[in-house]
FIDRENGU-629290 format. One record per residue (C-alpha): x, y, z; residue in three letters. Coordinates in Angstrom, 2 decimals, decimal comma. Layout:
// FIDRENGU-629290
((X Y Z) ALA)
...
***
This chain:
// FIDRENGU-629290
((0,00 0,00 0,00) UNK)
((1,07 3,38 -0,47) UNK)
((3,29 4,58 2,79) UNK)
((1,15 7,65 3,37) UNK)
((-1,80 5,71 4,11) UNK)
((1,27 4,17 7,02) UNK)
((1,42 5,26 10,59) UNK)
((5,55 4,85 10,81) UNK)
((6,98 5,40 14,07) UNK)
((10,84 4,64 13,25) UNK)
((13,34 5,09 16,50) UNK)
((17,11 4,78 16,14) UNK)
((17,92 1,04 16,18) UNK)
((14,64 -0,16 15,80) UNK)
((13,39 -3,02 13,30) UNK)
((10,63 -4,17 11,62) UNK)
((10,28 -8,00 12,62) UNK)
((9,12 -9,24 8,97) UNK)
((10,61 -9,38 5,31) UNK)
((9,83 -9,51 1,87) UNK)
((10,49 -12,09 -0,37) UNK)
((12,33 -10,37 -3,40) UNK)
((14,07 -11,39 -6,25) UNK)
((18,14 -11,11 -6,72) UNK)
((20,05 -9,52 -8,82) UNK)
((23,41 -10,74 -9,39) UNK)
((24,81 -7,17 -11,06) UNK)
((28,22 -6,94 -10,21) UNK)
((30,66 -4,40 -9,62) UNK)
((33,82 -3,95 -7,78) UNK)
((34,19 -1,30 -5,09) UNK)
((37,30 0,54 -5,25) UNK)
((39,96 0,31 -1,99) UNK)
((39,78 4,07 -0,90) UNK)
((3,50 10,46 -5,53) UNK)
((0,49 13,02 -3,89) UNK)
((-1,45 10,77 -2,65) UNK)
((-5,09 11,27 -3,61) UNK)
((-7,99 12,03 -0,39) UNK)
((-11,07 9,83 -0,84) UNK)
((-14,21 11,43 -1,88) UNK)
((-17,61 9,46 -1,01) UNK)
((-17,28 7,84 -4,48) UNK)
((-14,89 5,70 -2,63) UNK)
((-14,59 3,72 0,33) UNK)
((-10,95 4,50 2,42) UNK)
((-9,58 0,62 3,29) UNK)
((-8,83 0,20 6,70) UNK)
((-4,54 0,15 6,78) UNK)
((-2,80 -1,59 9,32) UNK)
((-0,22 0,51 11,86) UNK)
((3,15 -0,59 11,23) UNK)
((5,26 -0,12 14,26) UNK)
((8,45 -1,42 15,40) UNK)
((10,18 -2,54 18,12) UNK)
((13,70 -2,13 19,83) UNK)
((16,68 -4,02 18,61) UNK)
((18,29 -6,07 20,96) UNK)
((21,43 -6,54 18,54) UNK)
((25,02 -4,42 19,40) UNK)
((25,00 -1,77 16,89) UNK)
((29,36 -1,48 16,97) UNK)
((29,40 -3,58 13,95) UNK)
((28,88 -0,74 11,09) UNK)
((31,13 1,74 10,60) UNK)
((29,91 5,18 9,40) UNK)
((28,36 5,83 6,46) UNK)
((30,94 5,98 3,03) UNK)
((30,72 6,46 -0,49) UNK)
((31,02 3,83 -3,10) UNK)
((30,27 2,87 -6,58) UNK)
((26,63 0,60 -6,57) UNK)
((25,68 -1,27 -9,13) UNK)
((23,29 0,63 -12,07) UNK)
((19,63 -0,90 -11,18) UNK)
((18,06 -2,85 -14,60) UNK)
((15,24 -1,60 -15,77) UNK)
((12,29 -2,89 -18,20) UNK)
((9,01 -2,16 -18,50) UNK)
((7,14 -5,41 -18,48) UNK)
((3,14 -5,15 -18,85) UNK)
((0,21 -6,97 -19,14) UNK)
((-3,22 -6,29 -20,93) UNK)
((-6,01 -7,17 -18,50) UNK)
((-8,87 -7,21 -20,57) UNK)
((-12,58 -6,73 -19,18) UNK)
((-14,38 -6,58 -22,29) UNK)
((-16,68 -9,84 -23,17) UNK)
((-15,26 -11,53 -19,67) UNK)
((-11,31 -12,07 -21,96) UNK)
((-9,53 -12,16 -18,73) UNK)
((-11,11 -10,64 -15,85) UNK)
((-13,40 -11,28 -14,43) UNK)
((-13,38 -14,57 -16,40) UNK)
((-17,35 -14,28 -16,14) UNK)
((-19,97 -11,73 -15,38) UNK)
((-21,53 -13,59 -12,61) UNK)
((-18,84 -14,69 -10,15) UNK)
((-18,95 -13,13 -6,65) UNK)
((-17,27 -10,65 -5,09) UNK)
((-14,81 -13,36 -3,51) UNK)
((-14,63 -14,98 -6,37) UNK)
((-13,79 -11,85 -8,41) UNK)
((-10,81 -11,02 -5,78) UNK)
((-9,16 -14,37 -6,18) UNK)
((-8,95 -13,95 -9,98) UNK)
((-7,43 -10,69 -9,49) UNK)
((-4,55 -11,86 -6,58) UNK)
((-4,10 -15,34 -8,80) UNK)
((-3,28 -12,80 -11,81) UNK)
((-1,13 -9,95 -9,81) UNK)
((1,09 -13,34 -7,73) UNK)
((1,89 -14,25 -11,44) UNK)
((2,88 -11,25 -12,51) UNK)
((4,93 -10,47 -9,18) UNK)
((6,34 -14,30 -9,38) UNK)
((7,76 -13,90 -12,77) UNK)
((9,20 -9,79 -12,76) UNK)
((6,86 -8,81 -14,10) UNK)
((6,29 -4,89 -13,06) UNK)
((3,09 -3,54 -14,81) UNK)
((-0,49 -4,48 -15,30) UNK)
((-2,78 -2,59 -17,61) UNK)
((-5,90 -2,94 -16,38) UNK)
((-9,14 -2,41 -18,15) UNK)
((-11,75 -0,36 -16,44) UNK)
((-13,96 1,28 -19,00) UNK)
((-14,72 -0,93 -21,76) UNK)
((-17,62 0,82 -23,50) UNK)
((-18,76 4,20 -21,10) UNK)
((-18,98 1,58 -18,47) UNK)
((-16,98 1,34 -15,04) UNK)
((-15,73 -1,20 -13,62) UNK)
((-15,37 0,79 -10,25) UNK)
((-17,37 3,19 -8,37) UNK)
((-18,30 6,58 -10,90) UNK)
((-21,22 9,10 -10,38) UNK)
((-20,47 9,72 -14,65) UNK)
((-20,91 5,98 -16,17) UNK)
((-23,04 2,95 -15,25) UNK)
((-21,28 0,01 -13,63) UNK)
((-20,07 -2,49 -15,96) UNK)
((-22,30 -5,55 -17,57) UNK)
((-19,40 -7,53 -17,70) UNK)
((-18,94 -7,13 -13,63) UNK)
((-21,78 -7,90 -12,77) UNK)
((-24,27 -9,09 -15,93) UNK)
((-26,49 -6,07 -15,79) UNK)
((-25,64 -2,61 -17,04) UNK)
((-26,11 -0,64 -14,20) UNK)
((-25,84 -3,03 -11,28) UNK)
((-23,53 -2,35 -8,78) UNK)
((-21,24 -5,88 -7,32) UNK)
((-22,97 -7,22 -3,63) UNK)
((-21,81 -6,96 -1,53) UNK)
((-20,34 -3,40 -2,99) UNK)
((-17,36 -2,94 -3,61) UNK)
((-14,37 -0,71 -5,51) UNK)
((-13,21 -3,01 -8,15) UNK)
((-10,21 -0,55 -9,13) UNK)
((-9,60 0,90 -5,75) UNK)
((-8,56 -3,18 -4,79) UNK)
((-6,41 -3,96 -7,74) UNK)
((-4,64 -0,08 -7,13) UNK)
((-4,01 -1,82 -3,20) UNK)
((-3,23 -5,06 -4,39) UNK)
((-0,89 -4,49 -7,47) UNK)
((1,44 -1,88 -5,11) UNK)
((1,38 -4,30 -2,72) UNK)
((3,23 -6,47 -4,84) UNK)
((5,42 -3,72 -6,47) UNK)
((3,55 -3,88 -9,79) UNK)
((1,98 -0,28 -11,36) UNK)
((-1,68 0,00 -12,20) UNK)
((-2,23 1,03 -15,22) UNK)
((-5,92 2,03 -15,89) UNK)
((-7,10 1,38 -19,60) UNK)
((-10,21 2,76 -21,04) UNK)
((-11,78 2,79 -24,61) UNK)
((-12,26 6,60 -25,13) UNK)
((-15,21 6,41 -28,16) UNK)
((-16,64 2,88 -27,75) UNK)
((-20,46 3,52 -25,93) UNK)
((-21,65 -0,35 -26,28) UNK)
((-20,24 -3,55 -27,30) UNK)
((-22,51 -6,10 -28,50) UNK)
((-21,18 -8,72 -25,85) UNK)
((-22,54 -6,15 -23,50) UNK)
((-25,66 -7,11 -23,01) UNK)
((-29,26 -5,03 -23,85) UNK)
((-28,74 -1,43 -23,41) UNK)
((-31,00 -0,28 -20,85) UNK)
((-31,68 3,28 -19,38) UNK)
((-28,32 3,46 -17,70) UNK)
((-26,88 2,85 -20,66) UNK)
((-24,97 5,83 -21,97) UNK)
((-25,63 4,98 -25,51) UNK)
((-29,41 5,51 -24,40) UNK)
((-28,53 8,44 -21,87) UNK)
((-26,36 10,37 -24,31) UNK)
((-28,05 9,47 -27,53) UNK)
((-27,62 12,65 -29,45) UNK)
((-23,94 12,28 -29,37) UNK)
((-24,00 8,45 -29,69) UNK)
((-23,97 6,72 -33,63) UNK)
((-25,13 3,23 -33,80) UNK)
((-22,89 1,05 -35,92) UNK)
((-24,72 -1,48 -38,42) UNK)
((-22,84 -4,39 -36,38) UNK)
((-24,99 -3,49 -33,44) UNK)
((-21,91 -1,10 -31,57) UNK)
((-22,80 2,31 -30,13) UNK)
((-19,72 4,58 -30,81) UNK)
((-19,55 8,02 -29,58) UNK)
((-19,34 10,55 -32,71) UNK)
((-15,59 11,52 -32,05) UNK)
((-16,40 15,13 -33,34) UNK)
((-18,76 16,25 -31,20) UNK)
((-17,46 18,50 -28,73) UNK)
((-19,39 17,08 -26,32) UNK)
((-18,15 13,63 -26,75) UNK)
((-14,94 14,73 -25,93) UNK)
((-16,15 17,14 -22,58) UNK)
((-17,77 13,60 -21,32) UNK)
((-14,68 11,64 -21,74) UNK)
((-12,06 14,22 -20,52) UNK)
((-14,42 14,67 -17,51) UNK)
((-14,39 10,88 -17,11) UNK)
((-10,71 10,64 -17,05) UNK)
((-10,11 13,53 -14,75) UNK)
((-12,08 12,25 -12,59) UNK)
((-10,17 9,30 -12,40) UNK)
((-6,76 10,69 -12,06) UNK)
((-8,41 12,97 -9,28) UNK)
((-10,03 9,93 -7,33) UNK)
((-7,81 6,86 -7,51) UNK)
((-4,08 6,37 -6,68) UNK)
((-2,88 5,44 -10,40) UNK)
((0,19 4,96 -12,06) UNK)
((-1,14 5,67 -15,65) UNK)
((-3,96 6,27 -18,20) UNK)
((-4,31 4,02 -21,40) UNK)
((-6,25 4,30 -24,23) UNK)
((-5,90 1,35 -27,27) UNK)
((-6,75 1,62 -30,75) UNK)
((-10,24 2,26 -31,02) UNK)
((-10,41 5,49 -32,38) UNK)
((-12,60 6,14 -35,14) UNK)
((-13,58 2,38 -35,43) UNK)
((-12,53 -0,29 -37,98) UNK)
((-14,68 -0,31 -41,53) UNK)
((-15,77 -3,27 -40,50) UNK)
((-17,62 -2,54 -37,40) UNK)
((-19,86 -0,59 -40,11) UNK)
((-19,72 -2,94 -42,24) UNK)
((-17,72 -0,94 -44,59) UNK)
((-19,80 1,67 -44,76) UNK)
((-18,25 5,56 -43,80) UNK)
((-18,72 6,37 -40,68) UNK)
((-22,19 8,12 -40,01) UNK)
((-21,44 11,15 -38,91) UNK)
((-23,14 13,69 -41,39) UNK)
((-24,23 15,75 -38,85) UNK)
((-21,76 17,11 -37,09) UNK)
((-19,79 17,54 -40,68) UNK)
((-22,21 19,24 -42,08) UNK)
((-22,09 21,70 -39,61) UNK)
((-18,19 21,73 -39,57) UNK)
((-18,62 23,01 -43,38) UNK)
((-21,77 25,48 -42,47) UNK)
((-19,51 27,37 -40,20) UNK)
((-16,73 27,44 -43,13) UNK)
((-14,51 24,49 -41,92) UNK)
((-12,11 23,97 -45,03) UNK)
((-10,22 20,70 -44,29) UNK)
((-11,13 17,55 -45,75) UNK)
((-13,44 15,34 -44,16) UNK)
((-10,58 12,40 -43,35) UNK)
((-8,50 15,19 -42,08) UNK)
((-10,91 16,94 -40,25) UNK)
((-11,39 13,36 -38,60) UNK)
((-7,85 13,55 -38,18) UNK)
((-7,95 16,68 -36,39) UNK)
((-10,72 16,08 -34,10) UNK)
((-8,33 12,84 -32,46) UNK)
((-4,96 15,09 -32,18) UNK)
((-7,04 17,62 -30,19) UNK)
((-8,34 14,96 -28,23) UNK)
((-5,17 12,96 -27,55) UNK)
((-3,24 16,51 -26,72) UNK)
((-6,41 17,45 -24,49) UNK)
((-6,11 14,51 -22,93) UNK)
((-2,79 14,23 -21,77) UNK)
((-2,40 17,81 -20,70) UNK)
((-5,09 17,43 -18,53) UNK)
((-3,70 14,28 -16,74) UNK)
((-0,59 15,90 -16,22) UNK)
((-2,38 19,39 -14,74) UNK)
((-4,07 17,15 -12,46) UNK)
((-1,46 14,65 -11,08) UNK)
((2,37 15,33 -13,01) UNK)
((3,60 11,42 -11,73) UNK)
((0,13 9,92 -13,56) UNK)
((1,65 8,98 -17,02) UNK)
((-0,35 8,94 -20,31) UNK)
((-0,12 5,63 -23,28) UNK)
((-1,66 4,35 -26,14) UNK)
((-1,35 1,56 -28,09) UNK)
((-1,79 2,42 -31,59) UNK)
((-2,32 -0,23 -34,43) UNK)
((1,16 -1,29 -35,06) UNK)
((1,07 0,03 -38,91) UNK)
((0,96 4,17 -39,55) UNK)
((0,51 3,15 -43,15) UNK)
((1,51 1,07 -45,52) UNK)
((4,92 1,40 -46,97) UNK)
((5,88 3,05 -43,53) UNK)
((8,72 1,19 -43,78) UNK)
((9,19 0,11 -46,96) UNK)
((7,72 -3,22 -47,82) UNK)
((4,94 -2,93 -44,96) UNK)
((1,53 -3,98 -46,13) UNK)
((-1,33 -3,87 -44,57) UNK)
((-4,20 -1,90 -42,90) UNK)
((-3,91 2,27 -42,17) UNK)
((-4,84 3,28 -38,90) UNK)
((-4,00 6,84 -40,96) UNK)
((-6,80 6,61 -42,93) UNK)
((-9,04 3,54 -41,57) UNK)
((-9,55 4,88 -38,30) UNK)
((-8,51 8,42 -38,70) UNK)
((-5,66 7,85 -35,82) UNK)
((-2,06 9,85 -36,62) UNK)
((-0,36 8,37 -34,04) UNK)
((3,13 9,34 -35,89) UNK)
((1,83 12,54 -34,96) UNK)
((0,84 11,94 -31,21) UNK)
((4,28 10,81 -30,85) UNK)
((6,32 13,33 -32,85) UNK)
((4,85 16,04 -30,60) UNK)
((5,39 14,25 -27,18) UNK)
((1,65 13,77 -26,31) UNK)
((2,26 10,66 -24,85) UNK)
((4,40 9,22 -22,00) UNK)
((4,86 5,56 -23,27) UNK)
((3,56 4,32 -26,76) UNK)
((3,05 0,71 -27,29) UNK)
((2,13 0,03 -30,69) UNK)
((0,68 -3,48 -31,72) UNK)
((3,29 -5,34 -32,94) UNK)
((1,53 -8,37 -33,33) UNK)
((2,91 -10,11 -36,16) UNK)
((6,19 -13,12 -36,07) UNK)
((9,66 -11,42 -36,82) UNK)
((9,98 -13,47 -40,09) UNK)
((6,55 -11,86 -41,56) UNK)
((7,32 -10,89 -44,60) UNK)
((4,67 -8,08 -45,03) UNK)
((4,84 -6,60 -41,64) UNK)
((8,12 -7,23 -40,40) UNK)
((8,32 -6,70 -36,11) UNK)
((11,86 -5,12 -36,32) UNK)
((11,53 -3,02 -39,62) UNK)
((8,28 -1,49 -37,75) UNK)
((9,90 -1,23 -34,30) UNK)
((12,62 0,35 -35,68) UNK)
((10,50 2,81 -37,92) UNK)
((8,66 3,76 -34,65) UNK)
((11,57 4,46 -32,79) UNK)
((12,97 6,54 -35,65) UNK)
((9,51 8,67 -34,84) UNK)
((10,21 9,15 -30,91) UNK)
((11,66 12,46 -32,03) UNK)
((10,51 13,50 -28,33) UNK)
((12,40 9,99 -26,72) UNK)
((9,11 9,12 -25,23) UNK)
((9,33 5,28 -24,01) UNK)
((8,77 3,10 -26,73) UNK)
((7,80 -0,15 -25,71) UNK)
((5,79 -2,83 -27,78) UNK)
((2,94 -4,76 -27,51) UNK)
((3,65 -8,46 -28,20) UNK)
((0,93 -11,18 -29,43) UNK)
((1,60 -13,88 -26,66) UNK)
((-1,51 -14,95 -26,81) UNK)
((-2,14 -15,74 -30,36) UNK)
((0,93 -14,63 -32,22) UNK)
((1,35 -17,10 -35,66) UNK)
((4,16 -19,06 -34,95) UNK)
((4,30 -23,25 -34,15) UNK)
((6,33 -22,35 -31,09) UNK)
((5,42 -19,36 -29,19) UNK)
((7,29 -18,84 -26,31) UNK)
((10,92 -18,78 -27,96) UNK)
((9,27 -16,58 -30,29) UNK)
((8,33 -13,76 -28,01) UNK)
((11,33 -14,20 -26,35) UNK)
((12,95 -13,62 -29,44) UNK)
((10,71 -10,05 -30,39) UNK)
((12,32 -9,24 -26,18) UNK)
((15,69 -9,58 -27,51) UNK)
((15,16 -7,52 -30,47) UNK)
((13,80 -4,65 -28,61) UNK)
((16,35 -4,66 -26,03) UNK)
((18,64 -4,50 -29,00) UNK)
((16,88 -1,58 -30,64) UNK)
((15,89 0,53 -27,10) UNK)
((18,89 -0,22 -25,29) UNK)
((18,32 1,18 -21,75) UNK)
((14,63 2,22 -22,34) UNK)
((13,78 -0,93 -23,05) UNK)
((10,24 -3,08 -22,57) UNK)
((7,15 -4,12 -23,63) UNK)
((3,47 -5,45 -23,21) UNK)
((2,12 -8,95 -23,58) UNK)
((-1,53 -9,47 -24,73) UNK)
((-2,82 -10,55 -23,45) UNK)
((-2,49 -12,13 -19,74) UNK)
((-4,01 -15,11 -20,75) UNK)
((-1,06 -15,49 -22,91) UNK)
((1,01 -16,00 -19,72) UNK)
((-1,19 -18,13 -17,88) UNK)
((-2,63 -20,35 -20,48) UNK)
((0,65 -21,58 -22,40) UNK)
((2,09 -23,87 -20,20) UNK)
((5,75 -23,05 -21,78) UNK)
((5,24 -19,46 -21,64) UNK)
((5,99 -18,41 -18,24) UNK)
((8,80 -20,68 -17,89) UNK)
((10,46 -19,26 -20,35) UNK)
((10,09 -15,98 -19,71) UNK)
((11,09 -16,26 -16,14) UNK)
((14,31 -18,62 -16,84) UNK)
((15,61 -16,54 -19,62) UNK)
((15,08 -12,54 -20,46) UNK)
((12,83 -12,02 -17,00) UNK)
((15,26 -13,87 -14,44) UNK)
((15,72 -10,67 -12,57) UNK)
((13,04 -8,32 -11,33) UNK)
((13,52 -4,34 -12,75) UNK)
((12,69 -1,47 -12,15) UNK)
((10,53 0,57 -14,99) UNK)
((12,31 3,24 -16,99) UNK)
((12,40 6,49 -15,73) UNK)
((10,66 9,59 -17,30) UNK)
((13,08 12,33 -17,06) UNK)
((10,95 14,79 -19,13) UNK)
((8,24 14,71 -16,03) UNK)
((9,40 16,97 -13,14) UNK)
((9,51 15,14 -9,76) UNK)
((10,79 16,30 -6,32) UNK)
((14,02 14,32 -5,44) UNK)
((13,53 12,31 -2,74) UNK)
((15,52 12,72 0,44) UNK)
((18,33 9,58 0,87) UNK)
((17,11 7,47 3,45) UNK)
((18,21 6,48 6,88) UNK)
((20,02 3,48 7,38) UNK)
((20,29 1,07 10,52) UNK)
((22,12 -1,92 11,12) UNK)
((23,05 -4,01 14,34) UNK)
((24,77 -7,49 15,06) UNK)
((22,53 -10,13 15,63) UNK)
((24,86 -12,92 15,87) UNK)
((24,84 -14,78 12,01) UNK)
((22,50 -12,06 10,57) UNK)
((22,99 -8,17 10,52) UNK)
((19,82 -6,60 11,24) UNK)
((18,95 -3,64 8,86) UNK)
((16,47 -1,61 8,91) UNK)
((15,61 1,58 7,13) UNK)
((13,23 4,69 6,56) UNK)
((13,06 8,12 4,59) UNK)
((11,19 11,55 6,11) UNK)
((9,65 11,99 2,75) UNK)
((8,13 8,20 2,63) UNK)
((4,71 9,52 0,99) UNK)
((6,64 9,62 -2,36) UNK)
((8,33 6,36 -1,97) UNK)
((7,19 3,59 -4,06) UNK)
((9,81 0,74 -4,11) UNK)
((12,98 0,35 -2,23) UNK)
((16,86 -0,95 -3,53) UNK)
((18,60 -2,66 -1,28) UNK)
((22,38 -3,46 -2,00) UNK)
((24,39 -6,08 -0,14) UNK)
((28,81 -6,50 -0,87) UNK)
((30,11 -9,50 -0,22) UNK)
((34,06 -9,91 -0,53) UNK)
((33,89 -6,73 -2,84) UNK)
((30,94 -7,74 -5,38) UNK)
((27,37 -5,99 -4,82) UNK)
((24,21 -7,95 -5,38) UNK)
((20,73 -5,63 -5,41) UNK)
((17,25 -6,55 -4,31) UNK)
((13,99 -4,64 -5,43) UNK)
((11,89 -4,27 -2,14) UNK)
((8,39 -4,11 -2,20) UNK)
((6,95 -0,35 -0,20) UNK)
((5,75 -1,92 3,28) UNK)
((9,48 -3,76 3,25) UNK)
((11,40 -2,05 5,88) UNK)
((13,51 -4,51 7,41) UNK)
((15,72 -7,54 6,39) UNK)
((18,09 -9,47 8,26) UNK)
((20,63 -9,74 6,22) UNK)
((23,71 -12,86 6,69) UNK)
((26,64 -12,27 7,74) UNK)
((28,31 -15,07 5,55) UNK)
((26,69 -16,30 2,25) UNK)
((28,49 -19,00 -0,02) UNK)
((31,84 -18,70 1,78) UNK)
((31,82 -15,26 1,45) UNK)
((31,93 -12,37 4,11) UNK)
((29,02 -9,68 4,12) UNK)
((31,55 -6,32 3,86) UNK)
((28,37 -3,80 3,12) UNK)
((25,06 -3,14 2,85) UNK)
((23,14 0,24 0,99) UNK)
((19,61 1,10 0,45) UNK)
((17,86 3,59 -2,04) UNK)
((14,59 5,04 -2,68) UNK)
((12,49 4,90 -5,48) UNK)
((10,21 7,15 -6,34) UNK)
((6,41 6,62 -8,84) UNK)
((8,10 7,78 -11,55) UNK)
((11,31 5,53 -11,11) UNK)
((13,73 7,95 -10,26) UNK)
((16,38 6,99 -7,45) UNK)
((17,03 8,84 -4,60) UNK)
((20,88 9,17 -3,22) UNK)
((21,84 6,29 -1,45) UNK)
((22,94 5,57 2,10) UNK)
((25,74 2,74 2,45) UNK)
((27,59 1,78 5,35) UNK)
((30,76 -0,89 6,02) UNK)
((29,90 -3,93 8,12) UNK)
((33,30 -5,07 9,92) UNK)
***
């Protein structure tokens, strides 16, 4: 849970009596000889937070030395995500009548994966069509929570404010996905009065495959979603906002007929509007995606902003790409969106096998990243779930390696979906024996202003085979992971602590080796490290 939600009382010698499990890192390097947190409104229920205290150390503290300087070890760092996808019951929940129990153990099962194999991100779907799939005074609760649009879960419950608690428990971001123009899917169910294709019917077009989309023009279409998002970002302690690539929607979802929205271009050209109508389209999405991510930012700088365009701009974009055009199908510029920085991380759907001949996944990598003219992050989405290839897992580990190779140190990616993890029995093994092995921290965003964090406090006493260490910061409402470095004879090894980790006993002798130093750092929301605090152990 986030520590300012923590009642810390941290003396001088004093230590936490628990630990964290956490994976190791075995960087090594040779030391030379000489967030604001967000207040409830009634939208949301406060959860009831345990106190941490601790108690006095028994141990005899004359075994450190004072603190020194050194050279640590550089932390890794990957983005690794996961699409958690609401819509039509894909992953969670897995139907639309479980109960509330029943609903939480999905959601744990699915953040212990992630956690067990470093994985650091989930992206979690909470408005799939102008529903919610938490508590909102602005859209209906979700059919596919609860198989009625409308109906809130029973008992009630905050469906995003537990995943927010449980995924920082575990170390992993929330990231909150929403469809920004989709009103009503047909797997949705009937639309009934709470519906907001019914509710907000002069700005809603229905689509001849039996979708509601909202007409992306309309002024007020975008004034409902921006106030949707907002509130959001206001209410709930996120990591991010992420809208996919449902723009203007496919042909098909029309059957290939235009989109039907002759009314509000009609009155574009009344009032002497001169741009074409697939540019005006164009148009009406930049504003909206620059709208949008100023306005997370003015409201919470650390809440980052992503999409996850259709992996093709257009065809020919690189050379010998075929394929559809997001550019013209669905009236999306995302080369645009990321030339001018309105993003924080762009994912785009890279979802075909590295040996495709027509849409090659590290000719159109590479073409994006020759885009991020504004060195946003970059990282891909990957097809684990379905991706066309007879052996899947040694595949995607294969598009990992490329992108590492192409984004160096702002490297990462996201895997669609989660049941692509959890459903190939080869797939998580692999992962976790080869490029996930270590847990990392995300990439940092040095183009979003943060406060530095102060270097934390570090305490350590004998306690016969262990030295007991303990730690704490003044400024621990901005602290969202710890680093905690350990030197034996010379070489450092680094663990990534979860938040409510304050305390490890650490051994004095490991492998035939003596324990010569121990350091700890800070981490802040937006991955940025605070100084570190390291002291000698004799």
């Amino acid at each position: 849970m986030r520590m300012n939600k923590l009642k810390l009382i941290v003396l001088l010698g004093v230590f936490a009596s628990y630990t964290t499990s956490c994976s190791v890192q075995n960087n090594v390097v040779k030391t030379p000889s000489t967030k604001n947190p967000t207040k409830p409104t009634n939208n949301t229920t406060p959860p009831k937070v345990p106190v941490v205290t601790t108690k006095p150390a028994t141990g005899n503290t004359a075994s450190t030395e004072e603190n020194f300087r050194t050279n640590l070890p550089e932390i890794k760092r990957e983005f690794r995500g996961a699409w958690i996808a609401s819509v039509a019951n894909i992953n969670w929940p897995s139907r639309n009548d479980l109960t509330v129990e029943q609903q939480k153990a999905e959601a744990i099962s699915m953040l212990d994966m992630l956690r067990d194999n470093n994985f650091n991100a989930a992206i979690f779907q909470i408005r799939p069509s102008a529903d919610a799939l938490y508590t909102s005074n602005i859209e209906p609760w979700s059919y596919f929570l609860t198989g009625e649009t409308g109906k809130a879960p029973s008992p009630n419950y905050d469906p995003l404010q537990f995943w927010i608690e449980e995924a920082h428990k575990r170390g992993l971001e929330l990231h909150v996905w929403l469809n920004p123009y989709r009103a009503h899917h047909t797997n949705g169910g009937a639309v009934n009065t709470l519906s907001m294709a019914n509710k907000l019917s002069d700005i809603v077009l229905r689509l001849k495959n039996g979708m509601y989309w909202f007409d992306p023009a309309n002024p007020k279409t975008q004034g409902h979603v921006s106030n949707v998002v907002k509130d959001i970002v206001k209410r709930y302690d996120i990591d991010a906002v992420h809208f996919d690539d449902y723009f203007y929607p496919y042909a098909t979802y029309n059957r290939g007929a235009d989109f039907p929205d002759n009314a509000t271009w009609n009155a574009y050209v009344s009032s002497g509007g001169t741009l074409s109508r697939a540019d005006w389209r164009r148009d009406n999405v930049n504003k909206f995606v620059e709208r949008i991510y100023k306005e997370i930012h003015a409201e919470k700088n650390n809440v980052r902003f992503g999409i996850s365009p259709f992996g093709i701009w257009k065809p020919g974009y690189p050379a010998g790409i075929v394929g559809s055009s997001q550019y013209d199908e669905l009236y999306a510029d995302a080369k645009l969106w990321l030339n001018k920085g309105w993003v924080d991380y762009f994912s785009p759907q890279l979802y075909w096998p590295i040996d495709s001949k027509g849409q090659s996944f590290e000719a159109l990598l590479s073409w994006w990243q020759s885009e991020n003219t504004m060195n946003r992050h970059l990282w891909p989405g990957l097809n684990t779930v379905e991706v066309k290839v007879s052996d899947r897992p040694t595949e995607i580990k294969n598009q990992i390696a490329i992108s590492r190779n192409i984004l160096k140190n702002d490297a990462g990616e996201i895997h669609w979906s989660i049941a692509g993890l959890t459903k190939n029995p080869n797939m998580l093994p692999a992962l976790k024996s080869g490029p996930y092995s270590e847990k990392a921290l995300v990439p940092k965003s040095p183009w979003i202003k943060a406060v530095p964090l102060q270097t934390p406090t570090l305490f350590i006493a004998d306690n016969g085979s262990f030295a007991q260490t303990s730690w704490s910061t003044k400024n621990a409402a901005d602290v969202f992971q710890w680093v905690l470095f350990t030197q034996y004879n010379g070489v450092w090894q680094t663990e990534i602590l979860t938040l409510d980790t304050l305390s490890k006993d650490i051994p004095k002798f490991k492998d035939g080796k003596k324990l010569s130093a121990v350091a700890i750092k800070a981490i802040d929301r937006l991955g940025n490290e605070s100084d570190y605090t390291a002291r000698k152990i004799k």
